[in-house]
C-alpha positions in Angstrom: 16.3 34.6 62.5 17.0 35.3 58.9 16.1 33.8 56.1 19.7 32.9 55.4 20.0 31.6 58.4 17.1 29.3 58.4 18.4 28.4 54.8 21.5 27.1 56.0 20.8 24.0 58.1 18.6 23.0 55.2 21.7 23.1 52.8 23.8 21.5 55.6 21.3 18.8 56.0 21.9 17.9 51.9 25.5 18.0 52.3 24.7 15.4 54.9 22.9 13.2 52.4 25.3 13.4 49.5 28.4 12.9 52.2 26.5 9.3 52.7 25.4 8.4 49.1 29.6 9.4 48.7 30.8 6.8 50.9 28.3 4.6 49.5 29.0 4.6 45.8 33.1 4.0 46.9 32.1 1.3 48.6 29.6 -0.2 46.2 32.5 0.3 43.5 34.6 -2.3 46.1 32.2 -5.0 46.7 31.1 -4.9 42.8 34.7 -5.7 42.0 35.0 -8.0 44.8 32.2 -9.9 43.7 32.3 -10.1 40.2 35.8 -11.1 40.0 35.2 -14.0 42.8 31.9 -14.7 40.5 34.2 -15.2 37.3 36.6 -17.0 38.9 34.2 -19.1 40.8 31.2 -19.9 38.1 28.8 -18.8 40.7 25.8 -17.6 39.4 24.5 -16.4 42.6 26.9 -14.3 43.2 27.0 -12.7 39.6 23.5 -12.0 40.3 24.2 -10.0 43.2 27.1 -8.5 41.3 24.4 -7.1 38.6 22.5 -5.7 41.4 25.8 -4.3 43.3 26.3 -2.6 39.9 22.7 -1.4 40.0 23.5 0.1 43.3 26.0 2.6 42.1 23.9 4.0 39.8 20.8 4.0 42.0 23.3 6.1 44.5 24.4 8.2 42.2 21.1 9.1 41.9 20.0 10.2 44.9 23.7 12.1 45.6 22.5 13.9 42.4 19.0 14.3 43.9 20.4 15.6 47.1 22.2 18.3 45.8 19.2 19.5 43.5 17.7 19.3 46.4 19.7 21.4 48.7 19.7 24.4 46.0 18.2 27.4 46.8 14.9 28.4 45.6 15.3 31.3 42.6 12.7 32.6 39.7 12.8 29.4 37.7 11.9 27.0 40.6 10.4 29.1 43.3 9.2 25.9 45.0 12.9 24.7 45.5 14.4 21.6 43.9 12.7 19.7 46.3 11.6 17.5 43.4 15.1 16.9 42.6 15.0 13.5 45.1 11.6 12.4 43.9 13.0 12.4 40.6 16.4 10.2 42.4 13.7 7.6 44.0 11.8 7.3 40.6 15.2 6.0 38.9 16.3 4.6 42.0 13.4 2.0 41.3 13.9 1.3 37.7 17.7 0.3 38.3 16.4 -1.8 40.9 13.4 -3.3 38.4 16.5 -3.8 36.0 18.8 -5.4 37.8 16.2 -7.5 38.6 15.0 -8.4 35.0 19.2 -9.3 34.3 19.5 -11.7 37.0 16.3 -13.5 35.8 17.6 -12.9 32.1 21.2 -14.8 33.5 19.7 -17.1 36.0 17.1 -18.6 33.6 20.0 -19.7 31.0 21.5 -21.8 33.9 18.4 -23.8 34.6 19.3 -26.9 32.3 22.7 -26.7 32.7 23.5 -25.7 36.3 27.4 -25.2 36.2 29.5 -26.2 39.6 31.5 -23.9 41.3 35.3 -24.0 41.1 36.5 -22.9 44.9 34.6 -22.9 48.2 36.5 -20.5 50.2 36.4 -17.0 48.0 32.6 -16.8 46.9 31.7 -17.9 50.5 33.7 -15.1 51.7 32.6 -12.3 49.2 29.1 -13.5 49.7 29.9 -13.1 53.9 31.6 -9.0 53.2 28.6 -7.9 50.9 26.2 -9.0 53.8 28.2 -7.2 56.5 29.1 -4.2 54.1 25.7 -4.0 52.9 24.3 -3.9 56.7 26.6 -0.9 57.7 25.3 0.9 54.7 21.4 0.4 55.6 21.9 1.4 59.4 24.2 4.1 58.0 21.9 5.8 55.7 18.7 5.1 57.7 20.3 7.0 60.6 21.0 10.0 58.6 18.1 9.6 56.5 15.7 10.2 59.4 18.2 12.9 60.9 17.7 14.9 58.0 14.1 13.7 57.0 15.0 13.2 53.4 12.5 10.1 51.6 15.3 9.4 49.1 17.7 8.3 51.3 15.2 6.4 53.6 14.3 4.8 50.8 17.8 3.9 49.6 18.5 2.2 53.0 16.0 -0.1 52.5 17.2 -0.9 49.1 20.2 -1.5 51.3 18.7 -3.8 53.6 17.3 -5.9 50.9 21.4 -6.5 49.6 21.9 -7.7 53.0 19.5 -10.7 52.5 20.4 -10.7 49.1 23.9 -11.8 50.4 22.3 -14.4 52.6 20.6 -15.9 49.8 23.4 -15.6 47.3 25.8 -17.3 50.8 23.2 -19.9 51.0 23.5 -21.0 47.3 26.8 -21.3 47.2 26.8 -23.6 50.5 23.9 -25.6 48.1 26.7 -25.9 45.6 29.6 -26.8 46.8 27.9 -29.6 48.6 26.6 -30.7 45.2 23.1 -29.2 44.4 24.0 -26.4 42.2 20.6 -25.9 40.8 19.7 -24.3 44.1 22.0 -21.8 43.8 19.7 -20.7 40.5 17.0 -20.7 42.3 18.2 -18.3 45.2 19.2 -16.3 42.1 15.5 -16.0 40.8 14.5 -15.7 44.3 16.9 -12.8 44.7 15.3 -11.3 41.2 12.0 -11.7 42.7 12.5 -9.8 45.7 14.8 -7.0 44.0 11.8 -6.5 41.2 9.5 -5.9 44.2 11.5 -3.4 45.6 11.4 -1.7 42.4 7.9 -1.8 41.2 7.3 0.2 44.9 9.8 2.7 44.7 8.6 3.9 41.3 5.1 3.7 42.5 5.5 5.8 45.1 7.5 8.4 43.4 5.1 8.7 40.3 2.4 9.4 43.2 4.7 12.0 44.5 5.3 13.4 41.0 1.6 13.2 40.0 0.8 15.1 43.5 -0.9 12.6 45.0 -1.8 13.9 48.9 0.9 12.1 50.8 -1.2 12.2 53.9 -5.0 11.8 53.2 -5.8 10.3 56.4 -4.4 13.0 58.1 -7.1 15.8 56.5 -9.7 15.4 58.9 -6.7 15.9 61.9 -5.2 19.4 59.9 -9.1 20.3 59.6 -10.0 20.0 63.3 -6.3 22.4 64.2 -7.3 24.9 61.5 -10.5 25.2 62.4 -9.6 25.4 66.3 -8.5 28.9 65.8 -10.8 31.5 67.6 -12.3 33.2 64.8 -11.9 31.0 61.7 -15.7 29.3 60.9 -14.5 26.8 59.0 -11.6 25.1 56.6 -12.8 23.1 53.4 -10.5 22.2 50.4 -7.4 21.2 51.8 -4.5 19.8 49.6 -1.2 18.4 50.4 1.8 17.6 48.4 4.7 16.5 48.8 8.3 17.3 47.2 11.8 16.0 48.2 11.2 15.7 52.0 9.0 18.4 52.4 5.0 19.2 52.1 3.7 22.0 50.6 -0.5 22.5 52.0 -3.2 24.8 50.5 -6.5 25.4 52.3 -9.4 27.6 52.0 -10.6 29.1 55.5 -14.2 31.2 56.0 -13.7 34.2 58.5 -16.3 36.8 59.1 -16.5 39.2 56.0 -16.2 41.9 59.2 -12.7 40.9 60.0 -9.9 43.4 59.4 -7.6 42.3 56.8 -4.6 42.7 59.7 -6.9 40.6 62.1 -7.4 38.0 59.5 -3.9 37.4 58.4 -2.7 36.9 61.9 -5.2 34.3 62.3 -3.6 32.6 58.5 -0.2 32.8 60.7 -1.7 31.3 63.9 -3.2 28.3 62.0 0.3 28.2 60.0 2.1 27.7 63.4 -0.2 24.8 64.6 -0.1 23.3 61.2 3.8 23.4 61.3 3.6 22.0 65.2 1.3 18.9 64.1 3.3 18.3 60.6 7.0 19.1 60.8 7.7 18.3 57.3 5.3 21.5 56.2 7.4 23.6 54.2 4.5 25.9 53.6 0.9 26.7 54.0 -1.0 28.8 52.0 -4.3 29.5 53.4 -6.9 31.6 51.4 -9.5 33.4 52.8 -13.3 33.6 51.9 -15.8 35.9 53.5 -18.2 34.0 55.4 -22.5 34.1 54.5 -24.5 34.5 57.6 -28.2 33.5 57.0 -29.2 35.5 60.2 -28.2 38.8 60.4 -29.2 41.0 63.5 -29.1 44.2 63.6 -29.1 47.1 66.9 -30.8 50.8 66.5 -30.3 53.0 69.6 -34.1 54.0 70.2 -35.8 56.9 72.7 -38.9 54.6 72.9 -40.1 50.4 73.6 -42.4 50.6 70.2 -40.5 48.1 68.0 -40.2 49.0 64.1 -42.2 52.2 65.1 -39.5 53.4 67.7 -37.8 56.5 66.9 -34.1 56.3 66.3 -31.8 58.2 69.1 -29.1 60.5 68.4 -27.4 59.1 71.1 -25.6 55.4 71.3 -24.3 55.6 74.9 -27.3 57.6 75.9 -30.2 56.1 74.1 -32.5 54.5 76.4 -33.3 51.2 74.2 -32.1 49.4 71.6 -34.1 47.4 68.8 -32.7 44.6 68.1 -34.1 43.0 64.8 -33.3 39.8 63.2 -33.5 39.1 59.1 -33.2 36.4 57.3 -33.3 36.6 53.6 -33.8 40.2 53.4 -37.0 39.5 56.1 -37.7 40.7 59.1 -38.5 37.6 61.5 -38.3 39.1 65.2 -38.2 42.3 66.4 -37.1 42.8 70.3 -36.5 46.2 72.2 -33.7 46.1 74.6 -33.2 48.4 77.7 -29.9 49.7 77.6 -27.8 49.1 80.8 -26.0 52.1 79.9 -28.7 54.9 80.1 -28.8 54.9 84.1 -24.7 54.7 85.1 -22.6 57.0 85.4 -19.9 55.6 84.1 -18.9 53.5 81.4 -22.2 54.1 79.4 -20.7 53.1 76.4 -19.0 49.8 77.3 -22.5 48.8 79.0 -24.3 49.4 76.1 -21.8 47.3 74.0 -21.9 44.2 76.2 -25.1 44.2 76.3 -25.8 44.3 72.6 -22.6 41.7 72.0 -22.7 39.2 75.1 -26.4 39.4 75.2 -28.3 39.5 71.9 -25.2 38.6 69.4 -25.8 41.5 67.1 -24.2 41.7 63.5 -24.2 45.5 62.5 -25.2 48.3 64.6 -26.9 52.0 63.4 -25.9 54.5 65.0 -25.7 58.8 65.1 -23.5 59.7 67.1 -20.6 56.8 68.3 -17.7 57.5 70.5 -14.2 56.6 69.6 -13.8 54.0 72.1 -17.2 52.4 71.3 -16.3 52.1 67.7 -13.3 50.5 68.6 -14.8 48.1 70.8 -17.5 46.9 67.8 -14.5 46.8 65.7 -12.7 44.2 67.7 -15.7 42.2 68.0 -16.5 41.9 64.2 -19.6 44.2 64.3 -20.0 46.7 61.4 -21.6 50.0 62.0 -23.5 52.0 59.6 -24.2 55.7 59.4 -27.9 56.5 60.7 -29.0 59.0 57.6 -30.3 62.2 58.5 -33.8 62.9 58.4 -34.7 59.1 58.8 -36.1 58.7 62.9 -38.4 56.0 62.7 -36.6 52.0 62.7 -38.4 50.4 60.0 -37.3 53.0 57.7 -33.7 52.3 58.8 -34.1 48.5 58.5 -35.7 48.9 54.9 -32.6 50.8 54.0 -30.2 48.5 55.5 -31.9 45.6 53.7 -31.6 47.5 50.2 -28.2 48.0 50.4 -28.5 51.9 51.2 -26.9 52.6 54.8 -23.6 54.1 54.6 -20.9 51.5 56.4 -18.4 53.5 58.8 -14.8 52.2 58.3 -13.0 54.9 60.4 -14.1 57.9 62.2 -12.9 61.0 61.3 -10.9 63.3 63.2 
């Protein structure tokens, strides 16, 4: 699939999102009308308290349409991220229209305390009160649906503001029941209460956005989880330094990952996209990973000479990999030699397949690091290759092992990368 075509649902998924916040807005426009000239009409502070916060509501959906369509932008040289942002930016002010809404009814509300005034009418505010609730209901269900549909935070986020206007109107309904039959002071009170719980809102939106915006890991319980999957991968030691972002509706993940300093870079970047897959399988929302690779330390190195004789460091080096009769098989630490252990070699006595026998022997068996060698056949080379095992020249003129160990140590042994034609 091309990129174009993957790029297109995520645009499509946008235009989703701002077709909601559309129908939203018109309808917020409607019950903000509604309500505020029932409220005028009426003297019900309750319900011009949830007229302020219908008010808020346009703008707080305007945000997030405008959001949404950052959002759904393509990535260029300016913003190579995306505009992901764009809908943290839409929750952020989402949160302090909600936290000033909030501060106006309590502003409005407050005045009345002293000097509750009664309400002219039963039947209208009860009414408005009753279509905000119902409207308000649709509109949560509505844009939590879609929200999920198209995993976008903003608009999650939104239908819970949504929600919290549907028992807004049950408040602002029970107040004016309070009122008409004669205790308008509790309809103040449901105002404040309705501030309250609006402020709330608010105060956890923006929280959660500035976290967002100050890159806060959206997921730090969930490190341990990507670390385990990472380092699952056959041939990956081990991940360390893992970050996770978020923007918009997406994470963006960085990582560091050891691999053997033997591994061909081809090797190692199929294992980056391996561990990328599994990542993406375990978090959807993983927009990217970007994994970089650091060459791992061993502290024990062992290394395999081919040998004609069993007399440790004094063997004499073979000419001859496949045909060699031994191999010594030295382990170093620190530059030291710590054991030295001669190893027949399976190989010497078949017919067949001398070079493969040899190989397992020295792999399977005795874990070897690096291997000395004359004379090595394509196919063995190959074979040591695939299995992470670097092999150095053996220099000409040098026959006896600890000569050839004193060299590898220093640094001196020529490393074989290819074989020449």
């Amino acid at each position: 699939m091309s990129e174009e075509e993957n790029a297109e649902p995520s645009r499509s998924k946008y235009v989703r999102g701002e077709k909601v916040e559309k129908i939203a807005v018109l309808l917020m426009i409607f019950l903000t009308v509604l309500k505020g000239t029932v409220s005028l009409l009426s003297n019900s502070v309750a319900l011009m308290a949830d007229t302020v916060n219908s008010l808020s509501d346009i703008f707080a959906s305007a945000m997030v349409w405008s959001g949404l369509r950052l959002a759904g932008k393509d990535p260029n040289e300016r913003f190579p991220y995306g505009y992901y942002r764009g809908e943290t930016l839409a929750s952020f002010f989402v949160g302090i229209m909600i936290l000033i809404a909030g501060v106006g009814i309590v502003w409005q509300s407050a005045g009345n305390i002293t000097d509750p005034t009664p309400l002219i009418g039963t039947v209208s505010p009860i009414a408005a009160a009753v279509t905000s609730a119902i409207v308000y209901f649709g509109l949560s269900r509505y844009k939590l649906k879609v929200g999920n549909e198209i995993a976008s935070p903003s608009l999650i986020a939104d239908s819970k503001h949504s929600m919290l206007d549907v028992y807004a109107g049950v408040l602002v309904l029970a107040g004016v029941v309070f009122s008409i039959i004669g205790h308008p002071i509790i309809e103040i009170f449901v105002a404040l209460m309705l501030a309250a719980y609006i402020m709330k809102g608010g105060i956890v939106l923006i929280r959660d956005s500035a976290l967002s915006l100050m890159d806060a890991s959206p997921i730090p319980e969930r490190h341990a989880e990507i670390r385990k999957v990472a380092e699952g991968v056959h041939g990956v030691v081990d991940v360390h330094d893992i970050k996770v972002r978020v923007a918009g509706s997406v994470y963006f993940c960085e990582m560091h990952a050891t691999m053997s300093k033997e591994m061909p870079v081809d090797r190692a970047h199929a294992l980056t996209d391996e561990m990328e897959a599994l990542l993406k399988l375990l978090i959807p929302e993983l927009e990217s990973v970007i994994i970089h690779i650091e060459p791992a330390k061993k502290e024990i190195l062992r290394v395999a000479v081919p040998t004609s004789e069993h007399k440790g460091l004094a063997s004499e080096a073979s000419q001859h990999f496949a045909k060699a009769p031994y191999f010594c098989v030295v382990e170093i630490v620190e530059k030291t030699v710590m054991t030295v252990e001669s190893v027949e070699n399976p190989g010497f006595t078949a017919d067949k397949k001398r070079g493969f026998l040899a190989i397992e022997s020295l792999i399977a068996g005795k874990g070897i690091d690096a291997v000395v060698a004359a004379d090595i056949g394509r196919g063995a080379f190959s074979m040591f290759r695939s299995e992470l095992v670097a092999v150095y020249e053996l220099p000409a003129g040098m026959w006896d092992v600890e000569s050839i160990i004193e060299s590898f140590i220093q640094g001196e042994l020529k490393r074989i990368t290819e074989l020449k034609q």
